[in-house]
PyMOL Python script that loads the backbone (N, CA, C, O; Angstrom):
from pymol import cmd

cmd.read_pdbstr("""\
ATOM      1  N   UNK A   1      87.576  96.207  97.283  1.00  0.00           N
ATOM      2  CA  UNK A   1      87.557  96.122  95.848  1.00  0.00           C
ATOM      3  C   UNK A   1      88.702  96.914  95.227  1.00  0.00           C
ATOM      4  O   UNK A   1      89.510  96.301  94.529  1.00  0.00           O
ATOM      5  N   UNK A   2      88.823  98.070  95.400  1.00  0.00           N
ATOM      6  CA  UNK A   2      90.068  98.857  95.144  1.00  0.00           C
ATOM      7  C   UNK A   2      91.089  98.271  94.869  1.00  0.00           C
ATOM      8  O   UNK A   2      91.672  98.060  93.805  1.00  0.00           O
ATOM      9  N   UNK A   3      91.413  97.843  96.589  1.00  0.00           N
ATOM     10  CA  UNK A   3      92.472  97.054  97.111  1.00  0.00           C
ATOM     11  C   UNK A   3      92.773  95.655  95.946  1.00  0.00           C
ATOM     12  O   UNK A   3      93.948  95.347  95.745  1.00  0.00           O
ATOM     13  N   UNK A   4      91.721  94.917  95.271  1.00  0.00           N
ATOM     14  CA  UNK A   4      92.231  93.695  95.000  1.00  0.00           C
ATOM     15  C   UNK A   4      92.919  94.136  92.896  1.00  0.00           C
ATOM     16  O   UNK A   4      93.531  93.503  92.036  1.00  0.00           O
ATOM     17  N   UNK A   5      92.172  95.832  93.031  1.00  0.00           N
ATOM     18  CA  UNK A   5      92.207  96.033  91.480  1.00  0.00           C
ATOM     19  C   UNK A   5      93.792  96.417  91.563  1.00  0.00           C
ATOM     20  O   UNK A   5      94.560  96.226  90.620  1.00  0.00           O
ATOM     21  N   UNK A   6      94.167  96.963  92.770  1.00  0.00           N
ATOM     22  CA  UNK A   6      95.688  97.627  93.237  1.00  0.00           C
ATOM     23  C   UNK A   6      96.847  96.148  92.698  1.00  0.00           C
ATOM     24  O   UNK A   6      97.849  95.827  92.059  1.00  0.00           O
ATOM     25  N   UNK A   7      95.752  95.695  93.544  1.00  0.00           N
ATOM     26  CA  UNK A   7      97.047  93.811  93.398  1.00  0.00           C
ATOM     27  C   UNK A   7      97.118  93.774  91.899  1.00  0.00           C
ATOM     28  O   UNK A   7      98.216  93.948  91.370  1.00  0.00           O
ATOM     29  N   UNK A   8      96.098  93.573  91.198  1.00  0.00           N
ATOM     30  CA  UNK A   8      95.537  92.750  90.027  1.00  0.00           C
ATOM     31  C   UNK A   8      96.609  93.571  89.082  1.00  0.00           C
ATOM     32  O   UNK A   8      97.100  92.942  88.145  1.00  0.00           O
ATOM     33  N   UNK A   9      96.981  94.885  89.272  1.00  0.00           N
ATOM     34  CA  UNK A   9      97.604  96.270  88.195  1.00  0.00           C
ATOM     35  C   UNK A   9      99.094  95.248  88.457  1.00  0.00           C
ATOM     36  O   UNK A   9      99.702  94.492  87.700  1.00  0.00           O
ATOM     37  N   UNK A  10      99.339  95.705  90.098  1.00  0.00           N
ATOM     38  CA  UNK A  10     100.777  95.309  90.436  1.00  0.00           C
ATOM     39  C   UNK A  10     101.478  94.584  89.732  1.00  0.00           C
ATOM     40  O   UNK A  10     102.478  94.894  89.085  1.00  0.00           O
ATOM     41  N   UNK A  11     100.538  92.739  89.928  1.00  0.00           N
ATOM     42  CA  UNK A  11     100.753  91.630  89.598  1.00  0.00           C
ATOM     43  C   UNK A  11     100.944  91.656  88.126  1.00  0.00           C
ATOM     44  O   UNK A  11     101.921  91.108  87.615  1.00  0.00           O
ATOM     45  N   UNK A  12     100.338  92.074  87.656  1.00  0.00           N
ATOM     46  CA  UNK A  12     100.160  92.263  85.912  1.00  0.00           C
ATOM     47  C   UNK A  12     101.449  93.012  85.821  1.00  0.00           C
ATOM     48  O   UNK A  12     102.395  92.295  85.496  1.00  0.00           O
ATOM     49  N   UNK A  13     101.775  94.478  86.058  1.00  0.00           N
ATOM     50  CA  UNK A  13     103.046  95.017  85.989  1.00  0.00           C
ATOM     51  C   UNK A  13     104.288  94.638  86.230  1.00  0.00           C
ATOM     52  O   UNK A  13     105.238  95.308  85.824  1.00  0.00           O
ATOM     53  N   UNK A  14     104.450  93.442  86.967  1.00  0.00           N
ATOM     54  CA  UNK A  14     105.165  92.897  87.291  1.00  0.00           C
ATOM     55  C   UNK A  14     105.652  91.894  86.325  1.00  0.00           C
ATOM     56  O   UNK A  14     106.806  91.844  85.901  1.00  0.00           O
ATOM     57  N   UNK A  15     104.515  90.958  85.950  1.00  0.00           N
ATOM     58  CA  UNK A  15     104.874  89.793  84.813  1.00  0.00           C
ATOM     59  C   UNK A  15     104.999  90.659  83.495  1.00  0.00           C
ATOM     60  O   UNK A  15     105.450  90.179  82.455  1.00  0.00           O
ATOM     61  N   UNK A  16     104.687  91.610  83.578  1.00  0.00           N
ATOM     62  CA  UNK A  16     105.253  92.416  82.234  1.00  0.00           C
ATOM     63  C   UNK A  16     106.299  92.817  82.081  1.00  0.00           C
ATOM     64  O   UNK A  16     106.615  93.257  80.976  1.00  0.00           O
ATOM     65  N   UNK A  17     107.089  92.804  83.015  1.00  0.00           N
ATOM     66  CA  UNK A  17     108.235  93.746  83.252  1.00  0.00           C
ATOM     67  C   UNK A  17     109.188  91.975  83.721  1.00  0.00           C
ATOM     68  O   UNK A  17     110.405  91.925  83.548  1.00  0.00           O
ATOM     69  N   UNK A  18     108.747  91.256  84.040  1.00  0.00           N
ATOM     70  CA  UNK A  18     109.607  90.205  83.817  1.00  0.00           C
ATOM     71  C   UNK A  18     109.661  89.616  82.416  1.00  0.00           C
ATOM     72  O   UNK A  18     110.727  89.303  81.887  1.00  0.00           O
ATOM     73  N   UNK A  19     108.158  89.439  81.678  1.00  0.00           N
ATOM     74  CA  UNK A  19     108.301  89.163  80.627  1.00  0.00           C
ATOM     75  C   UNK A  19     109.465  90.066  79.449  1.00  0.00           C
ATOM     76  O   UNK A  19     110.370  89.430  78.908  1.00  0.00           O
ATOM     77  N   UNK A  20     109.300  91.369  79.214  1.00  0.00           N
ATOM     78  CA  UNK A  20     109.801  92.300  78.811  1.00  0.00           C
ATOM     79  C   UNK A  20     111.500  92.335  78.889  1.00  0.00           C
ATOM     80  O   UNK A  20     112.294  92.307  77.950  1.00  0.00           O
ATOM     81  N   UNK A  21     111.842  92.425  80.748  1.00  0.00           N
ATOM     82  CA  UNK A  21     113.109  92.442  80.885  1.00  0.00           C
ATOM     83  C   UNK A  21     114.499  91.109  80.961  1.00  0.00           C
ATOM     84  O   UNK A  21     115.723  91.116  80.826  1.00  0.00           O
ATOM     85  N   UNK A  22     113.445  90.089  81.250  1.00  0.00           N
ATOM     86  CA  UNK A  22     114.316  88.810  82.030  1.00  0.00           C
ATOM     87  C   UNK A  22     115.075  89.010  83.021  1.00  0.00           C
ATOM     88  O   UNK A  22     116.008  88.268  83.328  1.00  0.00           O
ATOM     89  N   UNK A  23     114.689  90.210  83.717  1.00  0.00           N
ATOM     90  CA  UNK A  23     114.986  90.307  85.045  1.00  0.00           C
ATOM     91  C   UNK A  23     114.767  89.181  85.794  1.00  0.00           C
ATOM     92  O   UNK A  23     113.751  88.624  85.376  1.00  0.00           O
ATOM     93  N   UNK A  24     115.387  88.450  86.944  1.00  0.00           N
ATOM     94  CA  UNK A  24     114.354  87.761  87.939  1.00  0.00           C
ATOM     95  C   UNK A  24     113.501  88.109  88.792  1.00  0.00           C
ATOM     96  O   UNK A  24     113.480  89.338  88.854  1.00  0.00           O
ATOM     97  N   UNK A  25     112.686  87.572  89.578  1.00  0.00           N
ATOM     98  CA  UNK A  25     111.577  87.979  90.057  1.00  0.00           C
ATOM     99  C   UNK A  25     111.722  88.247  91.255  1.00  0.00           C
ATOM    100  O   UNK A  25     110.763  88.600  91.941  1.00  0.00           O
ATOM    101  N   UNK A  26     113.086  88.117  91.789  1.00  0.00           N
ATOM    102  CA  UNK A  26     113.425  88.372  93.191  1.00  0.00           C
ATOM    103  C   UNK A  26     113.837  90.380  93.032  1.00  0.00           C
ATOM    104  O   UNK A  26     113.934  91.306  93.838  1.00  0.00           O
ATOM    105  N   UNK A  27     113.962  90.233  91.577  1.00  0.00           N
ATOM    106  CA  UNK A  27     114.266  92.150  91.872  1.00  0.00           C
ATOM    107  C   UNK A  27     112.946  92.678  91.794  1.00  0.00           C
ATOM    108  O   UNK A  27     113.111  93.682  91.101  1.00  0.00           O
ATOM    109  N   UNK A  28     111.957  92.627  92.028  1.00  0.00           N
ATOM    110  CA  UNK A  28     110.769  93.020  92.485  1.00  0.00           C
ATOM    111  C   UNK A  28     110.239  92.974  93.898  1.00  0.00           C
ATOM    112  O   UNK A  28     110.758  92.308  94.794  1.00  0.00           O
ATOM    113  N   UNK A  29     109.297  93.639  94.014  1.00  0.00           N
ATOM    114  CA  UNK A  29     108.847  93.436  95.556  1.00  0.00           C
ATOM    115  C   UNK A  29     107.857  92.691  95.513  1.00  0.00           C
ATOM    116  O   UNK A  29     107.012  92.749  94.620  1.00  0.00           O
ATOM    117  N   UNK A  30     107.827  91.726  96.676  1.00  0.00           N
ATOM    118  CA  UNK A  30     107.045  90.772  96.811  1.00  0.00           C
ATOM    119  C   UNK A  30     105.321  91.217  96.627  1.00  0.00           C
ATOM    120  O   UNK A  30     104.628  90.637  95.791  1.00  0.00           O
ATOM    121  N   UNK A  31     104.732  92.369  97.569  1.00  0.00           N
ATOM    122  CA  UNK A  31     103.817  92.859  97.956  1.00  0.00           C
ATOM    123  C   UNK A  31     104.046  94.002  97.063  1.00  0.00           C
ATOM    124  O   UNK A  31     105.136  94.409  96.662  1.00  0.00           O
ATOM    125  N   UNK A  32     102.784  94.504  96.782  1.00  0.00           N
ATOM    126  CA  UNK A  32     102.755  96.448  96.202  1.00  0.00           C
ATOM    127  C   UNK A  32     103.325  97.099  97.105  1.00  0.00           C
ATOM    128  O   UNK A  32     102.701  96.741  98.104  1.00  0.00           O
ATOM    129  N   UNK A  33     104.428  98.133  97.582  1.00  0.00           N
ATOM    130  CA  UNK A  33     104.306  99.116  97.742  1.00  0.00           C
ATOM    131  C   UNK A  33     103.655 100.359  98.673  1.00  0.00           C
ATOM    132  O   UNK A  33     103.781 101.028  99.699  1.00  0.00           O
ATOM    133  N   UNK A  34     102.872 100.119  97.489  1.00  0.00           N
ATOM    134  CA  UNK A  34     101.721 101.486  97.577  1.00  0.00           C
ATOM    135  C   UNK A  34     100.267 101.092  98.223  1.00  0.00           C
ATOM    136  O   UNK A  34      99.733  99.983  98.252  1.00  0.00           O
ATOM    137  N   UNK A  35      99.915 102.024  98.602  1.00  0.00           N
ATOM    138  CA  UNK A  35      98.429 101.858  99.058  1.00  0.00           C
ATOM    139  C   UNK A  35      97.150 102.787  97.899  1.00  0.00           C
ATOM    140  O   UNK A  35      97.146 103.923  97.425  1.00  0.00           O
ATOM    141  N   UNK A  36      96.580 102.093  97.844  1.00  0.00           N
ATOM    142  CA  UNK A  36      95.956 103.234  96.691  1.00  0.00           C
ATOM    143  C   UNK A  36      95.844 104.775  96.323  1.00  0.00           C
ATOM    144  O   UNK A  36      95.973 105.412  95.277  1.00  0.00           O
ATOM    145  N   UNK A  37      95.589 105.052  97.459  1.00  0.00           N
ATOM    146  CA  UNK A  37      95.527 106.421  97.790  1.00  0.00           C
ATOM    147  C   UNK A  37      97.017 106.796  97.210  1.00  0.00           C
ATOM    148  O   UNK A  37      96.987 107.673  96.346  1.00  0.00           O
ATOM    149  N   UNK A  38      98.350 106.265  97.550  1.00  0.00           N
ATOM    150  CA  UNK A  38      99.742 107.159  97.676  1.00  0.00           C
ATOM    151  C   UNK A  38      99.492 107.040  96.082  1.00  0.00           C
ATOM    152  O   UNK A  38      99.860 108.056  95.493  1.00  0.00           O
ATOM    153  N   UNK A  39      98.786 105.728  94.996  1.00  0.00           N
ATOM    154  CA  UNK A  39      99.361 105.741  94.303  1.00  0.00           C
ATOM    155  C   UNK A  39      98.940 106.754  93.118  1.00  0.00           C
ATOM    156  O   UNK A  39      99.445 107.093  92.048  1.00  0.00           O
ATOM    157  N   UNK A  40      97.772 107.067  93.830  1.00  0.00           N
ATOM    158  CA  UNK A  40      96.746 108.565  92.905  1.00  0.00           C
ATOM    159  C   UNK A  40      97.078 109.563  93.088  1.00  0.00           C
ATOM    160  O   UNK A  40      97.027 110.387  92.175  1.00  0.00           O
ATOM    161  N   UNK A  41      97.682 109.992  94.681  1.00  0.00           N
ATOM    162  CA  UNK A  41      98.328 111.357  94.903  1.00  0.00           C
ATOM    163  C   UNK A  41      99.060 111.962  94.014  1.00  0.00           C
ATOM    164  O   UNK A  41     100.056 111.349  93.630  1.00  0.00           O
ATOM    165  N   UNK A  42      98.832 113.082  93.537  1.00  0.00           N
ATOM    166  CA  UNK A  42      99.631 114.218  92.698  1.00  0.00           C
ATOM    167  C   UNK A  42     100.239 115.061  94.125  1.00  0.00           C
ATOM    168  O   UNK A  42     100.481 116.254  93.944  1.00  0.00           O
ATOM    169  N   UNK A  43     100.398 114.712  94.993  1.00  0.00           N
ATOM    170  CA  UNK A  43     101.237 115.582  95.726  1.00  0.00           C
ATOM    171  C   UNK A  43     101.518 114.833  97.313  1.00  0.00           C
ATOM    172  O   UNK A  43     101.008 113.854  97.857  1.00  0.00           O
ATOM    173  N   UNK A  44     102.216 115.476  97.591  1.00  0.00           N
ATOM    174  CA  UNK A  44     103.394 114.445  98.783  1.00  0.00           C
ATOM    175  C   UNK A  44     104.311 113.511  98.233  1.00  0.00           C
ATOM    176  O   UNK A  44     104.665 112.684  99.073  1.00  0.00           O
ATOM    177  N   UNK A  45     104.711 113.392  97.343  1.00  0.00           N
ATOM    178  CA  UNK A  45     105.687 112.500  96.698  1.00  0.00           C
ATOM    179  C   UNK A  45     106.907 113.543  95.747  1.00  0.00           C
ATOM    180  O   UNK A  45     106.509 114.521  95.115  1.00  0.00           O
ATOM    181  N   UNK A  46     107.970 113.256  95.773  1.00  0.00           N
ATOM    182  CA  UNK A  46     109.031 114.542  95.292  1.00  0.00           C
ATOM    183  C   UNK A  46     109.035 114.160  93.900  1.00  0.00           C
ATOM    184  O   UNK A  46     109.459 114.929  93.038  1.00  0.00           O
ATOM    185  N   UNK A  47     108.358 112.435  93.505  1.00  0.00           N
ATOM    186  CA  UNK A  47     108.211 111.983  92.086  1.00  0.00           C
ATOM    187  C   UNK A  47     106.624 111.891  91.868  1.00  0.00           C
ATOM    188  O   UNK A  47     106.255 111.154  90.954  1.00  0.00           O
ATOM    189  N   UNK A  48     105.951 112.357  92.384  1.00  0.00           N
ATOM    190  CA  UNK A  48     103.851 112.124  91.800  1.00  0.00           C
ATOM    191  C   UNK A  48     104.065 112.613  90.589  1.00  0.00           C
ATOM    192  O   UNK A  48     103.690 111.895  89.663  1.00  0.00           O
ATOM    193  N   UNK A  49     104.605 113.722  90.300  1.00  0.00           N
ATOM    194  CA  UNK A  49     104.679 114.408  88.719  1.00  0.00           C
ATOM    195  C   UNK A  49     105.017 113.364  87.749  1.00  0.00           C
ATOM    196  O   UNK A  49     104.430 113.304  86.669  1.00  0.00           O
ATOM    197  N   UNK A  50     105.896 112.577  88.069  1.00  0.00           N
ATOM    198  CA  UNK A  50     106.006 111.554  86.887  1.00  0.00           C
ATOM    199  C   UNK A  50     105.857 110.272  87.804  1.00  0.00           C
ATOM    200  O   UNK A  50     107.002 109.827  87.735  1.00  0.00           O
ATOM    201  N   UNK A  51     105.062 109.290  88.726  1.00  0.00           N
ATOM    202  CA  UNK A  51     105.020 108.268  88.786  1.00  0.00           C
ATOM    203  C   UNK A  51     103.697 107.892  88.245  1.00  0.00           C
ATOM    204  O   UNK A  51     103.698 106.662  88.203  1.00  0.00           O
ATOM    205  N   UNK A  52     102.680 108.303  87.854  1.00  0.00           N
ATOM    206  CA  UNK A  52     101.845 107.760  86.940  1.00  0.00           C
ATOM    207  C   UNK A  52     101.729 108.503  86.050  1.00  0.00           C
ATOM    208  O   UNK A  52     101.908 109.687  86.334  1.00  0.00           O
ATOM    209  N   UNK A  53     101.412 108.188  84.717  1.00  0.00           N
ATOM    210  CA  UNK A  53     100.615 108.526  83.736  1.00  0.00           C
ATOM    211  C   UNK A  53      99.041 109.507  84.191  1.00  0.00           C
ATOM    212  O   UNK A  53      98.045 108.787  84.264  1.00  0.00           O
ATOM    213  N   UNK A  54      98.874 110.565  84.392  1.00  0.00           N
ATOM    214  CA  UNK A  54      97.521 111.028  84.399  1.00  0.00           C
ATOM    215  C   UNK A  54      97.039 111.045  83.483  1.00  0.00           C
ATOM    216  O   UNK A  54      97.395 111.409  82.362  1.00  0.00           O
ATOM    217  N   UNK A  55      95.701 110.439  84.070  1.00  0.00           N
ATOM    218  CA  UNK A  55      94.884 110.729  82.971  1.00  0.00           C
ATOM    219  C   UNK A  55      93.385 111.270  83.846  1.00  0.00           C
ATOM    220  O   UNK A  55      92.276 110.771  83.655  1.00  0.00           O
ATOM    221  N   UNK A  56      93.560 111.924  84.412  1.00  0.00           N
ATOM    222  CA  UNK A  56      92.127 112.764  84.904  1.00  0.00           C
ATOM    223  C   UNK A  56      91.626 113.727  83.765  1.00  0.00           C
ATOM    224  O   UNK A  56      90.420 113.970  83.814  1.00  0.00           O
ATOM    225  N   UNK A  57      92.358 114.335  82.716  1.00  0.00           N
ATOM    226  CA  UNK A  57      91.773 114.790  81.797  1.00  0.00           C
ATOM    227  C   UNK A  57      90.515 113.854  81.140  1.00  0.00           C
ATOM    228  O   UNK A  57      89.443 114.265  80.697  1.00  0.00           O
ATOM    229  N   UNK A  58      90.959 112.599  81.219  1.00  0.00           N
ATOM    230  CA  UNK A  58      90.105 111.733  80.214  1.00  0.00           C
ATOM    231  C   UNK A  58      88.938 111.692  80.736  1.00  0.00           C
ATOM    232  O   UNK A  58      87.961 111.731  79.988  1.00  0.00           O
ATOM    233  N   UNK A  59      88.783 111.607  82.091  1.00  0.00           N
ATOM    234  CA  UNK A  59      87.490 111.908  82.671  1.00  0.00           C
ATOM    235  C   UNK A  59      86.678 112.909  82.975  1.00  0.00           C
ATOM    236  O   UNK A  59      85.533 112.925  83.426  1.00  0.00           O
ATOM    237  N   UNK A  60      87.568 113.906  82.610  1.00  0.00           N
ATOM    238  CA  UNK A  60      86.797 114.980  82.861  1.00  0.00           C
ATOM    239  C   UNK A  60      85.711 115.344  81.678  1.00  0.00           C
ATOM    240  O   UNK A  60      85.953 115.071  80.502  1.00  0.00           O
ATOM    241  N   UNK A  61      84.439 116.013  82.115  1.00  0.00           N
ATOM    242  CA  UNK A  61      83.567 116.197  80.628  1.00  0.00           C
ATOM    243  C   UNK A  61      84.154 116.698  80.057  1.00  0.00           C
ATOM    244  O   UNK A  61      83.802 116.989  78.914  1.00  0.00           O
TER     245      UNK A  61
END
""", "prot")
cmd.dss("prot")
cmd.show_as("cartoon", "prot")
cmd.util.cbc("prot")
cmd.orient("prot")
């Protein structure tokens, strides 16, 4: 389930960013990337600090 919400973000990010840029679709990667896990990590990455948006505040009580 994760796994298909991972695709579902990708895929969506992708046609947004074609819609948006008129890039073609060959400058993208075919497949995600990431595996879920790398893409939540705040650490092991020299960019986690800025490759997502956190928002764990929002969940927190």
């Amino acid at each position: 389930m994760i796994e298909e919400v991972l695709l579902d973000g990708f895929e969506a990010g992708v046609n947004l960013c074609l819609r948006e840029t008129n890039l073609p679709l060959r400058t993208f990667p075919e497949h995600c990337p990431y595996l879920f896990d790398d893409a939540m990590s705040t650490t092991g990455y020299a960019y986690a600090d800025n490759f997502l948006c956190d928002t764990r505040q929002d969940w927190e009580g």
